[in-house]
N, C-alpha and C positions, 0 to 999 in steps of 0.2 A: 739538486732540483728533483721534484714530484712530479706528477700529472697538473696538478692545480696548485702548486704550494714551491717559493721560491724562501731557504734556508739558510743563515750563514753558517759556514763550515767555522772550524777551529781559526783557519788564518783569516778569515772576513770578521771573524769574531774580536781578533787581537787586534784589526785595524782599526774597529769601532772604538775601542778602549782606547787606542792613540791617539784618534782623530777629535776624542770627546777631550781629550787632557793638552791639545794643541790648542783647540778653541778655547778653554778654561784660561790656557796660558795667553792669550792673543788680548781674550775680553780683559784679565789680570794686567797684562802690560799696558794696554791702553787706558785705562782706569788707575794705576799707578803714573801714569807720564802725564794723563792731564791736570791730575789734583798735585804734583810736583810742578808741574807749568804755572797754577793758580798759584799755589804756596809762595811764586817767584813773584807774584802780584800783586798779594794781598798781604797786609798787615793785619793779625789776628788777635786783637785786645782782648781780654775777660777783666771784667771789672767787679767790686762787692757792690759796687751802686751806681745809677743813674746820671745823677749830677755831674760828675767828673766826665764824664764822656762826650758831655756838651761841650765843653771846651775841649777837650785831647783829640776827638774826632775829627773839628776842622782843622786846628792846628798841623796835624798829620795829613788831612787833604794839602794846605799848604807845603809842607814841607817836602812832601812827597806826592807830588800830583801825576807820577807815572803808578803809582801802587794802588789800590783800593782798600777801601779803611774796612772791617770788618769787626762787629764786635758783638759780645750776648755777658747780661749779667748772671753772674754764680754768688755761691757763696768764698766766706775766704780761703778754707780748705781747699773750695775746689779751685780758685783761678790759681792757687797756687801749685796743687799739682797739674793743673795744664801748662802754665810755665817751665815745670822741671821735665813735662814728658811730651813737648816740643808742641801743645796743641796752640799755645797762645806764643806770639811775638815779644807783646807787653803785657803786662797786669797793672791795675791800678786795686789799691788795699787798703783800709787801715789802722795795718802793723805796718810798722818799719821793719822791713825784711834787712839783716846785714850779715852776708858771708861771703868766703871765696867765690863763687860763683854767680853771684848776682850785683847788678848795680842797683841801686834804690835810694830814688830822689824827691823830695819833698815834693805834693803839687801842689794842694789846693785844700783850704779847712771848709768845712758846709757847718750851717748851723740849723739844726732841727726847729722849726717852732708850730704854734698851735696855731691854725686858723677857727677863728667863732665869728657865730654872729653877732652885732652889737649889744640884743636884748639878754645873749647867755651871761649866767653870774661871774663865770670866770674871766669875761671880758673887761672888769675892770681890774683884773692883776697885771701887776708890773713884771713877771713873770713867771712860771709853771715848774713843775716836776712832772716827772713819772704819776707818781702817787699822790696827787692831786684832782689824775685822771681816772682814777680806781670807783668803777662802779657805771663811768659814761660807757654813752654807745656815739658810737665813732664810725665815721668813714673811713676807707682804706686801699688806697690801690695797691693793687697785686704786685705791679713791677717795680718794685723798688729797692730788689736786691737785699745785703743784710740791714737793711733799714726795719723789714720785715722779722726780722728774727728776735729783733730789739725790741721792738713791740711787745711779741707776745713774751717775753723774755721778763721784761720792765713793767709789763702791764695784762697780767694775768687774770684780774678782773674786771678788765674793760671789754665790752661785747664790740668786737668789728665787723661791720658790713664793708664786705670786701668787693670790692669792682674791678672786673679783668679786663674793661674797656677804657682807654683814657677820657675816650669824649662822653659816655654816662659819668666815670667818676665827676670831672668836672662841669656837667648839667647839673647832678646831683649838689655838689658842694655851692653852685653858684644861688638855687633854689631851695637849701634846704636850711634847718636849725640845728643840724647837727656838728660838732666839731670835726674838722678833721686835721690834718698835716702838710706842711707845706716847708721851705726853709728860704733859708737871706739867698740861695743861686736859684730859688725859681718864684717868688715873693714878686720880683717886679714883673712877672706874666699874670699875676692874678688879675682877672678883671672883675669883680664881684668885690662888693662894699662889705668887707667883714675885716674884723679887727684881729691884728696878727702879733701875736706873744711869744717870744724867745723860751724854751725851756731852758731850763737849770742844769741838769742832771750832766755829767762827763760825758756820759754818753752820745747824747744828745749834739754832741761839737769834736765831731773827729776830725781829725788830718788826713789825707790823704797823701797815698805817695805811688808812685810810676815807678814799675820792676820790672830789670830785663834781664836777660840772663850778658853775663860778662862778655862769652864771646860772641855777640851781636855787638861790641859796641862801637868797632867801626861802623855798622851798616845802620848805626841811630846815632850818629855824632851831631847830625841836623838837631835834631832831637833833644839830645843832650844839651847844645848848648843853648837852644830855647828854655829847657827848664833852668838854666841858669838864671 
């Protein structure tokens, strides 16, 4: 102590240092136990695409109606290292993942196709490729996981007006003459009178499949035997 001026000595000093690393540790415990509480809660899917989660998602409300379903699309790199580095429950893919360590079950095949308007010339094909599309300009929504990569992958000289909002994409597609994408698992939501084409290409018709790690598979046998 000064006239005017209150100091920490050496040991006021060393307690600030302990007192600051009890809190760090207190705020660190609590924030470690709550998101281990959640983890006990939630089921944590990562998928390469949209369409499969329309189904897997309720399915899992059903099966498991104490757990909360959680999920976010990646690519397939990444839901697969969120699977081996414990961020994801499930993965849904489409490669067939097969080793010691994983189970991996067929789900679901999607089939890409074009949506047009009836006046576009491509609307009287029986049906499309890739490189049929080479030089259109096209509609695109953002979220559509590796569906996106395929795109610019397969179709490098097609111009994409890309929409990050679902309900402009499809104002946009319902009002407009431009092509865009759709497939046979979301075909029957369209409500806009345009004419809808199968593409060709391998790509274009993957399989999907549902990937867990092995020793979950007591805590997904529900599960499992649903995908049976």
């Amino acid at each position: 102590r000064t006239k005017n001026k209150i100091q920490l000595n050496d040991s006021g000093q060393l307690a600030v240092e302990c007192a600051e690393k009890i809190l760090y540790d207190v705020q660190d415990m609590t924030e470690r136990i709550r998101l281990y509480d959640r983890s006990k809660r939630t089921i944590y899917i990562g998928s390469c695409a949209p369409a499969p989660l329309w189904k897997l998602s309720p399915a899992l409300a059903e099966l498991y109606p104490e757990q909360t379903i959680s999920s976010e699309l990646k690519n397939e790199e990444q839901v697969y290292t969120g699977l081996k580095n414990g961020t994801y429950d499930l993965i849904i893919t489409a490669q067939q993942i097969e080793n010691d360590e994983t189970i991996c079950r067929k789900y679901c095949r999607e089939h890409l196709m074009l949506s047009l308007p009836p006046a576009h010339p491509l609307a009287m094909y029986k049906s499309v490729s890739f490189a049929d599309l080479a030089g259109e300009t096209m509609l695109l929504y953002s979220e559509i996981g590796f569906w996106h990569d395929i795109c610019k992958e397969k179709m490098p000289a097609t111009n994409f007006i890309v929409q990050h909002e679902r309900t402009d994409f499809c104002t946009l597609v319902a009002n407009s003459a431009l092509p865009s994408f759709t497939s046979d698992m979301t075909s029957e939501k369209e409500t806009s009178a345009r004419v809808i084409i199968p593409i060709s290409d391998t790509e274009a018709n993957p399989t999907f499949y549902c990937v867990m790690n092995r020793k979950d598979k007591s805590k997904f046998q529900a599960l499992l035997k649903h995908l049976e």
